[in-house]
N, C-alpha and C positions, 0 to 999 in steps of 0.2 A: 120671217124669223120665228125659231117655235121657241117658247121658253117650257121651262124645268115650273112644274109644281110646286111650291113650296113643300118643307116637312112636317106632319104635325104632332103636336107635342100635349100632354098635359101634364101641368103640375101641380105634385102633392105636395105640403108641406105646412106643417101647422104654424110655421112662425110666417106673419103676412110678409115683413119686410123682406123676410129671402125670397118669397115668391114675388113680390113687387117687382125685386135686384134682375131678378132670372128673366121675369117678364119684359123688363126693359132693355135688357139685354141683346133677348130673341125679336122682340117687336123691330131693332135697330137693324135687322138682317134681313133683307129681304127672301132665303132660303125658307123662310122658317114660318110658322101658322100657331100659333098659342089658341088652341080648339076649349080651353077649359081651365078650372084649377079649383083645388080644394084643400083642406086641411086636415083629413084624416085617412084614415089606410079603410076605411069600411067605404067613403065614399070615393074613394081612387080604385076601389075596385068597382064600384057600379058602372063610374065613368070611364074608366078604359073601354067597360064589358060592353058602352051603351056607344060610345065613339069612335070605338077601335083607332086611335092614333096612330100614329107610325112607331112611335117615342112615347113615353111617360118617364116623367123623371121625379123619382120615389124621396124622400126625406129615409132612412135608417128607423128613425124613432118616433114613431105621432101614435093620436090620440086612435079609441077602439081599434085599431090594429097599424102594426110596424111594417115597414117596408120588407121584410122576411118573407112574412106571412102575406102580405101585397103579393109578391112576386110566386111563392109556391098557389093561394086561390087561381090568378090570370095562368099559372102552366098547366093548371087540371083542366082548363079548356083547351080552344081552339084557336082561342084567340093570340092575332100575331105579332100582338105590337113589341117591340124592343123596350126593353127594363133596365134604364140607368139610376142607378143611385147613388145620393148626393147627402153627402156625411162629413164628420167631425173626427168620426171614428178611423184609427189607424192601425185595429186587433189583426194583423192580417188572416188568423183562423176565419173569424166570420166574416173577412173576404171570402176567402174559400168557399165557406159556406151558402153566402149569397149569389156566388158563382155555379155552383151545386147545383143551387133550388134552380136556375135557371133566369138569372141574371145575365145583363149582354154588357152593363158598364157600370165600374167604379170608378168614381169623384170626389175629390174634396174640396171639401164648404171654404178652406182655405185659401184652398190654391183661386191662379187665374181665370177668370169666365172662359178662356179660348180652350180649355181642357173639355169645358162642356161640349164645345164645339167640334174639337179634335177626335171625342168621343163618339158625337155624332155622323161623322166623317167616315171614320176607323167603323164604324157598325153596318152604318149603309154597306159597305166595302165588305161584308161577310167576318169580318174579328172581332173580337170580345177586347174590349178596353179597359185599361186598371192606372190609375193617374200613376205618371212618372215619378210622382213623388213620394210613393212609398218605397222602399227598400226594400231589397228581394231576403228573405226570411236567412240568418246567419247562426243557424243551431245545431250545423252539424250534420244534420240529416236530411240537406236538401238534395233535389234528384240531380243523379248522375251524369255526366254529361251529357252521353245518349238522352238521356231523359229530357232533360234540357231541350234539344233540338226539336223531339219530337211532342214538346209542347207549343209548337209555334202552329199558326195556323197553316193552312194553306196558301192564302194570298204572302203572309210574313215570311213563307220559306221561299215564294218565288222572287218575294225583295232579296230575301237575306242572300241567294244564290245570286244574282244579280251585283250587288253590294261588294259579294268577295268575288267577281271576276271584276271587279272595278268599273263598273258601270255609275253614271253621275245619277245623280237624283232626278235630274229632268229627263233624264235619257230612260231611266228605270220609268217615269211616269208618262211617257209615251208608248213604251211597247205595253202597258197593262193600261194604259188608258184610263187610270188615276190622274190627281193632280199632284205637284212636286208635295205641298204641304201635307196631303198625303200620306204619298211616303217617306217624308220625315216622320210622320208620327209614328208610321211601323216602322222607320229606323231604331226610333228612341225605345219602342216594345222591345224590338232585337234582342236590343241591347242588354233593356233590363232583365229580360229572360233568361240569356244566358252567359248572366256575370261578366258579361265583358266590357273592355273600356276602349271605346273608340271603333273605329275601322279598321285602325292597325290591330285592333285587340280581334275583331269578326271576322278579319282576316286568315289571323294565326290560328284562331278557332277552328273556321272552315278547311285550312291546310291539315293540320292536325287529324281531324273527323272525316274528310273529301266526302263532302255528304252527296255528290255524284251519285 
């Protein structure tokens, strides 16, 4: 019987207790390998650059340098690890922006621990993650439907194609050879991407668009 490597992780965060939280978290999972941890963005970048984790999972705001500036240092290299970050913050702009510099996940401090996990799930699987629990931006000038669509990833368009021919979750997780929980969570991106509600909502959408 062969087993799956664990994934590893480090985390930055100046406040101990949340890295304590995170730590106990991931030590309870057998998936997962906590390689490190630190409290500031000067030494989260030595430690990715000297570790190369799979994952680091950034704090927004600490000391000598912010999770920003964390993530554009580690993109001027080579280096490959995946960059989730884990905030309080709900500006969606400097979502964006941290998506920009080259960010692969957003999380918040708020929500449930299983979003960290969902995250890490959703990124292994080639998608960028942004907790379900922000709101998709209501000002007027978000992108157009088309647009909409064609911000989903690849793996999320061949759920979403899947989804509106009525395919069940477990059924969609065996022909991509994900697990069902999965693809719920690129359900719930779907979703949030393009303003729709439900199935019956992704459904009408896809009829509409026949994105065929």
């Amino acid at each position: 019987m062969t087993t799956t490597a664990p994934k590893t992780l480090v985390l930055a965060d100046d406040h101990g207790i949340v890295r304590e939280g995170i730590s106990a978290f991931c030590r309870a999972r057998p998936d997962l390998e906590i390689v490190g941890e630190c409290g500031d963005g000067q030494a989260a970048v030595e430690m990715i650059l000297d570790l190369v984790p799979q994952f680091a999972v950034l704090d927004l705001n600490m000391p000598k340098m912010g999770g920003l500036e964390v993530i554009q240092r580690i993109r001027q290299t080579s280096c490959p690890t995946k960059l989730i970050v884990l905030s309080i913050c709900r500006d969606q702009n400097i979502v964006r922006e941290l998506f920009r510099c080259g960010a692969d996940g957003y999380v918040l401090k708020d929500g449930p621990a299983r979003h960290l996990f969902d995250a890490i799930s959703y990124i292994v699987d080639g998608g960028r993650y942004v907790t379900p629990l922000l709101s998709p931006a209501d000002d007027g000038k978000g992108p157009s439907a088309t647009d909409k669509l064609a911000n989903l990833s690849k793996r999320e368009h061949e759920v979403f194609v899947y989804l509106a021919e009525g395919r069940r979750p477990r059924d969609i997780a065996r022909l991509l050879d994900i697990s069902p929980k999965t693809v719920d969570t690129y359900r719930s991106s779907i979703l949030r991407k393009l303003s729709v509600d439900g199935i019956a909502g992704l459904v009408r959408f896809a009829v509409e668009r026949n994105p065929h």
